[in-house]
C-alpha positions in Angstrom: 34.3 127.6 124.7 35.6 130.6 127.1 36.3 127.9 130.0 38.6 125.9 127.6 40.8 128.4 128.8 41.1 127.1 132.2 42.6 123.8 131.2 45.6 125.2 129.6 46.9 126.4 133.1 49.3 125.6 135.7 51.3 122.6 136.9 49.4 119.6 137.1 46.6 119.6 134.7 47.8 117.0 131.7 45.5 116.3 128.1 45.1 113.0 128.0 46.8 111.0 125.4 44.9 109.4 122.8 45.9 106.1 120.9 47.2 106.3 117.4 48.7 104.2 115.0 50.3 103.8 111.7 53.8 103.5 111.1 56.3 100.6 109.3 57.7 98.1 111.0 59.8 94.8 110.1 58.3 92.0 108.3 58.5 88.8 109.6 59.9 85.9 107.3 59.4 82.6 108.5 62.3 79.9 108.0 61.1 77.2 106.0 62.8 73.8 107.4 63.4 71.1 104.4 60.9 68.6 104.0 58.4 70.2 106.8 55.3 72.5 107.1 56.7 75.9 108.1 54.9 77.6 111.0 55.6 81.4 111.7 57.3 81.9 114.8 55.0 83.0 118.2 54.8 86.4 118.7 55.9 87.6 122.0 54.0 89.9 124.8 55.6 93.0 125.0 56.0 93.9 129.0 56.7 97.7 130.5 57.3 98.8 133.5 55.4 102.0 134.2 56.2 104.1 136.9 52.7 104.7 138.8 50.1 102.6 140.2 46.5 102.6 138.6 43.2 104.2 140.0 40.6 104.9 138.0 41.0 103.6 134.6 38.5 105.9 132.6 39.1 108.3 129.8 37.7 111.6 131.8 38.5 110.6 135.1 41.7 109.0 134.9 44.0 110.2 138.1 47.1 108.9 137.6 49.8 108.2 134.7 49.4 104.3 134.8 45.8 105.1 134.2 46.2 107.5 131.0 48.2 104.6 129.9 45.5 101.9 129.3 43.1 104.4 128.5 45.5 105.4 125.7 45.6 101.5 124.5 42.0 100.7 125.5 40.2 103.5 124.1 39.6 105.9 121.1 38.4 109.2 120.0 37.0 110.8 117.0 40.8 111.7 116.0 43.9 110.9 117.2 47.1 112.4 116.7 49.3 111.6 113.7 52.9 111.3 113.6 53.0 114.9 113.0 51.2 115.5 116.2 48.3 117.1 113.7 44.9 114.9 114.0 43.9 112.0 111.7 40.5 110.4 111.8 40.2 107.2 114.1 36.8 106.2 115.1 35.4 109.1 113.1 35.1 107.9 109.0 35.6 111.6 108.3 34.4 115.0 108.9 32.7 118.5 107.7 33.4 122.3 109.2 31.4 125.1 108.2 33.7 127.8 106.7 33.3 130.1 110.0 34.3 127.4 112.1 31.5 127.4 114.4 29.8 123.9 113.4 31.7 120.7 112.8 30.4 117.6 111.8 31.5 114.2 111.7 30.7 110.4 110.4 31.7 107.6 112.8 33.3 104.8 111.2 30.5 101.9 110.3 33.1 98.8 112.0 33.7 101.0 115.1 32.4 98.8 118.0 33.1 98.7 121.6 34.7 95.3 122.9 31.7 93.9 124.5 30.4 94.1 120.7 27.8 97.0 121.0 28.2 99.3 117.9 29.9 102.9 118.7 27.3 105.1 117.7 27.1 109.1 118.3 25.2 108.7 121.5 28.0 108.1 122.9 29.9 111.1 121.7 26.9 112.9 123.5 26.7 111.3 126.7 30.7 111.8 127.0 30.4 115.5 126.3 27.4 115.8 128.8 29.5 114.2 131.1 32.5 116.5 130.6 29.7 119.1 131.0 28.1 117.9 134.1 28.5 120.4 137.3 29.2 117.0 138.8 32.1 116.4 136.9 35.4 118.3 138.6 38.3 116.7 136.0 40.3 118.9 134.1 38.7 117.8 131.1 35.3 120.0 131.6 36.8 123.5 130.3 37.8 122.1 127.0 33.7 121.2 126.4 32.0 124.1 127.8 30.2 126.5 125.0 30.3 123.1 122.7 26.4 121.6 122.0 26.9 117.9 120.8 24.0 116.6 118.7 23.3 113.3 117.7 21.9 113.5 114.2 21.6 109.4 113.8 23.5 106.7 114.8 26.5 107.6 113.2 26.3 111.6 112.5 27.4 114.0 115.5 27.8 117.3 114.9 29.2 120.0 117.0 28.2 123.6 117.5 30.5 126.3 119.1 30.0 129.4 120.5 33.5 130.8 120.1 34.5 129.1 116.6 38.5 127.2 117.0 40.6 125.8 114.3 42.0 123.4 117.3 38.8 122.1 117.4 40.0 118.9 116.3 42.5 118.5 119.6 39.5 118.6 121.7 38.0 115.9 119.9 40.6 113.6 120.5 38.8 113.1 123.4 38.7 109.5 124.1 34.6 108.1 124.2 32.9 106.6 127.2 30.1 103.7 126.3 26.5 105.8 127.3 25.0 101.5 127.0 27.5 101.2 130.2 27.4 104.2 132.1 24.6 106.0 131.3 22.9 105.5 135.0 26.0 106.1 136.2 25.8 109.6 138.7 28.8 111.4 137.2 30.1 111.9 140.9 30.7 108.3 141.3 32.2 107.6 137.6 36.1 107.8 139.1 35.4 105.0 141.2 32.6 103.0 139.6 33.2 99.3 138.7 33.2 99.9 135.1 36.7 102.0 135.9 38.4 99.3 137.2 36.7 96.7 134.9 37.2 98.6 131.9 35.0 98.4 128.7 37.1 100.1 125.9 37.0 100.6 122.1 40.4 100.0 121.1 43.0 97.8 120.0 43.5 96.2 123.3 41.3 95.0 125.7 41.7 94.4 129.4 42.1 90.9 130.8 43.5 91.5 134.0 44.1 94.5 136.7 46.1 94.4 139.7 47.7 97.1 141.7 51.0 95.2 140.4 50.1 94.5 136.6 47.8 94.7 133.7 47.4 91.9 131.2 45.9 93.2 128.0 45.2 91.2 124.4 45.0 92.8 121.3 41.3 93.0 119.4 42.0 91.3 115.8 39.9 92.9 113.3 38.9 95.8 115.6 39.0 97.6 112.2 38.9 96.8 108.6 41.8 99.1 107.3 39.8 99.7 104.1 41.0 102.9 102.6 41.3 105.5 105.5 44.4 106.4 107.6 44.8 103.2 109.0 45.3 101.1 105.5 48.8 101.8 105.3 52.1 101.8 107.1 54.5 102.5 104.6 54.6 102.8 100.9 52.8 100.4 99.4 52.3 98.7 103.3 49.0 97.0 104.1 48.0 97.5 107.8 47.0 94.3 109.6 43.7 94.6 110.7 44.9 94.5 114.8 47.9 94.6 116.5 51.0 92.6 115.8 51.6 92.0 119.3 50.3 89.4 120.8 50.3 91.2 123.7 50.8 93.8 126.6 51.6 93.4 129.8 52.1 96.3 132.1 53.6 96.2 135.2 53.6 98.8 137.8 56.2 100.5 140.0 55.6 103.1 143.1 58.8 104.4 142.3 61.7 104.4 139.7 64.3 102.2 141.2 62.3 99.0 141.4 61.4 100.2 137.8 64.8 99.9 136.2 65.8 96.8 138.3 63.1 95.2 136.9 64.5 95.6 133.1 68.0 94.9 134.4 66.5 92.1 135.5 65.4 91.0 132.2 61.6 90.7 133.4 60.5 94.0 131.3 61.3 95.1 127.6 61.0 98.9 128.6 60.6 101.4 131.4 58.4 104.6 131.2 57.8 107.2 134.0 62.3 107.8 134.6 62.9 111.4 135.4 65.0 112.2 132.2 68.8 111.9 133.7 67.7 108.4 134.8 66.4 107.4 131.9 69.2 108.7 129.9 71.4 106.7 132.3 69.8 103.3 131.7 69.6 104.1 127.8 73.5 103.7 128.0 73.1 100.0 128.7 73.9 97.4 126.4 71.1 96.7 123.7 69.6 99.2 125.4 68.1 102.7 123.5 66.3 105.8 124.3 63.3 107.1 122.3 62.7 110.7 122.9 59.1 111.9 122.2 58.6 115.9 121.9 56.6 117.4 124.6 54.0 120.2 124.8 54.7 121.0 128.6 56.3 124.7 129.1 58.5 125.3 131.7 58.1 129.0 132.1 58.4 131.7 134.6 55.4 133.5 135.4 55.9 137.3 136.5 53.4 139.0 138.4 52.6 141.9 135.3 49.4 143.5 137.0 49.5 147.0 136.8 50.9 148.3 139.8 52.2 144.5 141.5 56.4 144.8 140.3 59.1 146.1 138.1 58.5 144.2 135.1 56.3 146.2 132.8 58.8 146.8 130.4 60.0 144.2 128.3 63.5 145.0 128.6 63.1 143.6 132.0 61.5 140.6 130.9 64.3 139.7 128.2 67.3 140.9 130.7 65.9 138.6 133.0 65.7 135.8 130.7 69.1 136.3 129.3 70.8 136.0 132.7 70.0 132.0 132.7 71.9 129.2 130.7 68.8 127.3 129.6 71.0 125.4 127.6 72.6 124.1 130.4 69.4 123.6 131.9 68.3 121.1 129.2 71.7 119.6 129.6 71.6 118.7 133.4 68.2 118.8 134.3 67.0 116.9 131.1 69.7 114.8 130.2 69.2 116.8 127.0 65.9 115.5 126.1 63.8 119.2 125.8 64.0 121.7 123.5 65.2 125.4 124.1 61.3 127.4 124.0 61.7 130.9 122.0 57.7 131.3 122.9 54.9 129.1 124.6 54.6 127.4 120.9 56.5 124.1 120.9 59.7 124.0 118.4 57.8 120.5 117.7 54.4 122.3 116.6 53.2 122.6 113.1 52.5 126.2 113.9 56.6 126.8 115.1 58.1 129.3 112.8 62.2 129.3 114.0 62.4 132.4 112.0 59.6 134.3 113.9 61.1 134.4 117.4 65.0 133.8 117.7 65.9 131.8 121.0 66.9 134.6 123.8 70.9 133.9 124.0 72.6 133.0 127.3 74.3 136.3 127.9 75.3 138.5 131.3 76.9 141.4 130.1 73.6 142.2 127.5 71.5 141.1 130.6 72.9 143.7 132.5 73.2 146.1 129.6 69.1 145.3 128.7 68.7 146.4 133.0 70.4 150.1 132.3 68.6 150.7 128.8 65.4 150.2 130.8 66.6 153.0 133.5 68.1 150.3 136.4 70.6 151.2 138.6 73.3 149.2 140.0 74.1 149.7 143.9 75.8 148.2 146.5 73.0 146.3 147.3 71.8 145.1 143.4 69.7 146.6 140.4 67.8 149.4 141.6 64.5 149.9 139.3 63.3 153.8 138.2 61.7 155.4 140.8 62.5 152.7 143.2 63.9 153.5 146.6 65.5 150.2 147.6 67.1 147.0 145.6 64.8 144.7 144.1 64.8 140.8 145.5 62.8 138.4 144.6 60.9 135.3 145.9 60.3 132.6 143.5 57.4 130.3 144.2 57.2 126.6 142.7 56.5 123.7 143.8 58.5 121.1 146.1 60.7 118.9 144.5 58.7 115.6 145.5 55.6 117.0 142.9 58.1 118.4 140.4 61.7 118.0 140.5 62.2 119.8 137.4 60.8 123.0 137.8 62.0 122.7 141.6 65.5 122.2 139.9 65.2 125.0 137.4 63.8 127.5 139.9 67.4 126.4 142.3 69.0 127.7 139.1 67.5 130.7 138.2 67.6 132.1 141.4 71.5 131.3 141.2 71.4 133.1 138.1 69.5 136.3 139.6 71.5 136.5 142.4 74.9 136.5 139.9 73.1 139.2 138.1 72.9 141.3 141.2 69.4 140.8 142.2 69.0 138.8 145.3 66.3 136.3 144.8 65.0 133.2 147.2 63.0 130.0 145.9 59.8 129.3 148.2 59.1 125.7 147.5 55.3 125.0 147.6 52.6 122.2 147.3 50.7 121.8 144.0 47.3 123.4 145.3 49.3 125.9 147.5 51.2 127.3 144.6 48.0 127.2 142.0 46.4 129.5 144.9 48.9 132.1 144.9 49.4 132.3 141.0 45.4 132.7 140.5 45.0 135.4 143.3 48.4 137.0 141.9 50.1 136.8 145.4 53.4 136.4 143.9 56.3 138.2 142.3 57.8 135.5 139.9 57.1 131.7 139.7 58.4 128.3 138.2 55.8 126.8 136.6 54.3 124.0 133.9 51.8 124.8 131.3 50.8 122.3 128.7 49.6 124.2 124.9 48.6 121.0 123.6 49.2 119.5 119.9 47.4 122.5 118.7 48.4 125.2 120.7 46.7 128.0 121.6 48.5 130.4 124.1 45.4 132.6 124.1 44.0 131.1 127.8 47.5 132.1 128.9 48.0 135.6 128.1 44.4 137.6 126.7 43.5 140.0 128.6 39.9 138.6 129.4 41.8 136.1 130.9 42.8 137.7 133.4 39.5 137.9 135.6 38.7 136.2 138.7 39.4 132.4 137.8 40.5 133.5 134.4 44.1 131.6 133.3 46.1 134.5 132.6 47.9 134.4 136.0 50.4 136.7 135.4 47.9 139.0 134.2 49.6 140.5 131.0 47.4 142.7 129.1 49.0 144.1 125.4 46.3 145.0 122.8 48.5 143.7 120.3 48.5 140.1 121.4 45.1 140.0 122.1 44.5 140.5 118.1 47.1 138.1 117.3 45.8 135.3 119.8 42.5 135.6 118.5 43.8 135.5 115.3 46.2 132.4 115.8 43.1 130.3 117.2 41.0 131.2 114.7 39.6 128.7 112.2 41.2 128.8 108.2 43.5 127.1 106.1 46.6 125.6 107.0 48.5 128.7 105.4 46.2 131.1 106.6 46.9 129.4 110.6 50.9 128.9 109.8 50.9 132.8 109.6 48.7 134.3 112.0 50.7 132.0 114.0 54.3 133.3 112.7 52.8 136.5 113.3 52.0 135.7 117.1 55.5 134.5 117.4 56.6 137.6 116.4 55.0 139.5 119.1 55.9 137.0 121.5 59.1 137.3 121.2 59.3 141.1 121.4 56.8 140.9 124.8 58.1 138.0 126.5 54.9 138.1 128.5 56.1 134.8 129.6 60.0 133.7 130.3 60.2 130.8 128.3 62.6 127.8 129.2 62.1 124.7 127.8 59.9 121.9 126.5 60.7 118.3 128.2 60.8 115.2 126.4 58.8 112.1 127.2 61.4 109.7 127.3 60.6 106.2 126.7 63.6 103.5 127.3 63.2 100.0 125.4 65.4 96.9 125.0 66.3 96.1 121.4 64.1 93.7 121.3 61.1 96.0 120.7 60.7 96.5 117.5 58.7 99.9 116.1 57.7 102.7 118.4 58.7 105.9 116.7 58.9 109.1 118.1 56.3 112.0 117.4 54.8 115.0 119.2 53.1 114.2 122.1 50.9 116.2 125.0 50.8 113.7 127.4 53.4 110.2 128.0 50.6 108.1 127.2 51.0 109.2 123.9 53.9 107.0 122.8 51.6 105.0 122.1 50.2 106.4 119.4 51.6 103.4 117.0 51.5 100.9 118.9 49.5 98.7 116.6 52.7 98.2 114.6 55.1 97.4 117.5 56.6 93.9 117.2 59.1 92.0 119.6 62.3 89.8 118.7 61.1 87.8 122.2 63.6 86.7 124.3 
């Protein structure tokens, strides 16, 4: 599982979201007219606009957001997450783990078919991990299945043997399946653009009817699933789940760009927008009938420091938390946000089950202890800025991110930290770069300080991040921190055990983190998700990817219009 590592990293590398579903909504009463046969009233198709076009509409390949979209309503996984962001069974009936961690086996559910009517059956769990596995196969996805054997033990027993034993395990197997009776001869190379990507073939509660550049027609799969007595039976207390969706329904439609977007819904031709940078979709949330639903990210928006021995000042963690205490990342939240983020202490997510609040206090917005924290760490203050020991000129500062046009946030954020620097008395720059351009330099450590995204997942594990045996030659540690210390606690925080036994190691870690500031934490964006009034259920929860508001989407409903 070493190579998991690798797709925790770095700007652009998202998990996919993976369907879920099980909250209350509104019952429906139908009026009963005097004297006549009462009829329920139609239920309407709920339509989106979704910012992003579609490519490759494929759970390991898909390229774009439109396309993690109907993947997440199209297909399933063994798990999905729950509204706790913590994973609950889907297609798998249940599961086993050894006590070390290191073997995992689970029970696919007996109903679980795909939508062409073929049973799901745990040759397809294979095939979709040999595909992840594959040289052939250059997604994101591969890292988190390397060092994992799948075996198919019958029809509908898989079990799972790791060489590095993970209590995230479960995360991973959210994974989304692909249908081996479709695919199978298939050359992984050609999966992104094979028919069956733009003709999907899903397992889900939706199937595809319809796929244009401009829209995608989907209708929901009645009795996909017989609730029976798993996590699916019940909404509510004492609430039956329907056996499919109660829309009758989805349509998405999609935009190149925002504006056309939000004209559309003020327009009255969509029910919702997805995809809004977050001031803009705070902006149209102030509309009549109009609300925002704000689901908790995973993403960190961090600054990486370049902590090799012998590559800059930073080594001692005064540094690091003087340097993070010179920036209002409240205000940060507030402006470049719209307030929908959440002040990070560490890289765990205030939103995580394994957040402690009391482990690692928030660094406070604070110039005169920023300053102060620069002296007790033997600075000196000149003429021409902050002067570290044994330094014979005034530090400056470049800090790489990327352009605005691939992420306006961090692009935003670095503007603002290097105002904040500069205040402070050390002159720094921002060097705006492309996406692969700005991956290079962080993995060859040809940097000083960076903006940057990194996604920890539901169950996060900042171990890929920060161990020291990360820190090799296509390793993810890319600001090559190396601390004993935290290299016992990582391993200890990933570990497999109880739900106690992880809530501490984890506490622990924060602890540490917090002292180290190995990484300069910032925030964690919200996905937001604008929707008329007239859409009746979604609910917010933890998610690691956009796609993943619509992990109850079986119990949306629609007032129509």
């Amino acid at each position: 599982m070493s190579r998991r590592d690798a797709a925790v990293v770095l700007v652009l590398v998202l998990v996919l979201g993976v369907l879920g579903g099980a909250i209350a909504a509104p019952a429906f009463t139908p009026v009963v007219a005097p004297l006549a046969t009462p009829s329920p009233p139609p239920i309407p198709i709920h339509r989106e606009a979704v910012v992003g076009l579609p490519s490759s509409v494929n759970p390991v390949t898909a390229r774009t957001q439109a396309d993690r979209d109907l993947v997440a309503l199209l297909f399933r996984g063994l798990v999905r997450p729950g509204q706790d962001g913590r994973p609950i069974a889907d297609l798998a009936a249940g599961w086993t783990v050894e006590a070390k961690g290191a073997r995992w086996t689970f029970r696919l559910r007996p109903d679980a078919s795909w939508q062409d009517g073929v049973p799901v059956t745990s040759d397809d769990v294979v095939y979709t991990v040999h595909v992840l596995q594959d040289p052939a196969y250059t997604g994101p996805l591969s890292a988190g299945w390397q060092g994992v054997t799948a075996t198919a033990l019958d029809p509908t027993t898989v079990r799972f043997d790791l060489s590095v034993p993970l209590g995230g395990f479960l995360q991973a197997a959210a994974q989304p399946l692909l249908p081996a009776h479709l695919l199978a001869n298939t050359p992984v190379a050609e999966l992104a653009d094979a028919p069956f990507s733009s003709r999907p073939v899903g397992n889900g509660p939706f199937a595809l009817t319809d796929l244009t550049p401009e829209s995608a027609t989907l209708v929901p799969v009645v009795g996909s699933f017989d609730p029976g007595s798993g996590p699916l039976a019940t909404v509510g207390a004492g609430t039956l789940m329907p056996g499919g969706p109660l829309l009758a329904g989805l349509e998405l439609r999609f935009f190149a760009g925002p504006d056309d977007a939000v004209a559309a819904y003020r327009a009255g031709e969509v029910d919702a927008v997805s995809g809004l940078a977050p001031v803009a979709a705070s902006a149209l949330a102030g509309e009549p009938a109009t609300r925002r639903i704000a689901y908790p990210g995973t993403t960190l928006t961090g600054v990486f420091l370049n902590l090799r021995p012998g590559a800059g000042p930073f080594a001692d963690a005064r540094v690091r938390t003087a340097l993070l205490a010179a920036v209002d990342r409240g205000r940060l939240v507030t402006d470049l946000l719209g307030g929908s983020g959440q002040l990070a202490s560490t890289p765990i997510p205030p939103s995580s089950w394994a957040y402690d609040p009391k482990a690692a206090p928030v660094v406070a917005f604070d110039r005169k202890a920023a300053a102060a924290g620069l002296k007790a760490a033997g600075w000196t203050k000149t003429a021409a800025g902050w002067l570290p020991p044994r330094a014979k000129k005034a530090l400056t500062i470049q800090l790489l991110t990327a352009g605005a046009s691939v992420n306006p946030v961090a692009a935003s954020a670095a503007t603002r930290i290097a105002a904040a620097w500069t205040s402070l008395g050390i002159p720094t720059t921002v060097a705006p770069l492309a996406a692969g351009a700005l991956v290079d330099r962080l993995r060859s450590g040809d940097f000083v300080a960076a903006v940057a995204d990194v996604n920890v997942g539901l169950d996060p594990d900042p171990y890929p991040l920060l161990a020291s045996a990360q820190v090799q030659a296509g390793g993810s540690n890319v600001s090559g921190f190396q601390d004993p210390a935290l290299d016992t606690a990582l391993v200890a925080a990933r570990a497999p055990g109880t739900d106690t036994a992880r809530g501490a190691a984890y506490a622990r870690l924060q602890t540490l983190l917090g002292t180290l500031e190995p990484v300069l934490p910032l925030f964690f964006r919200d996905t937001v998700f604008v929707v008329s009034d007239r859409l009746v259920g979604p609910r917010p929860a933890p998610v690691a990817d956009p796609s993943g508001r619509f992990w109850d989407v079986i119990a949306w409903s629609s007032f129509g219009r």
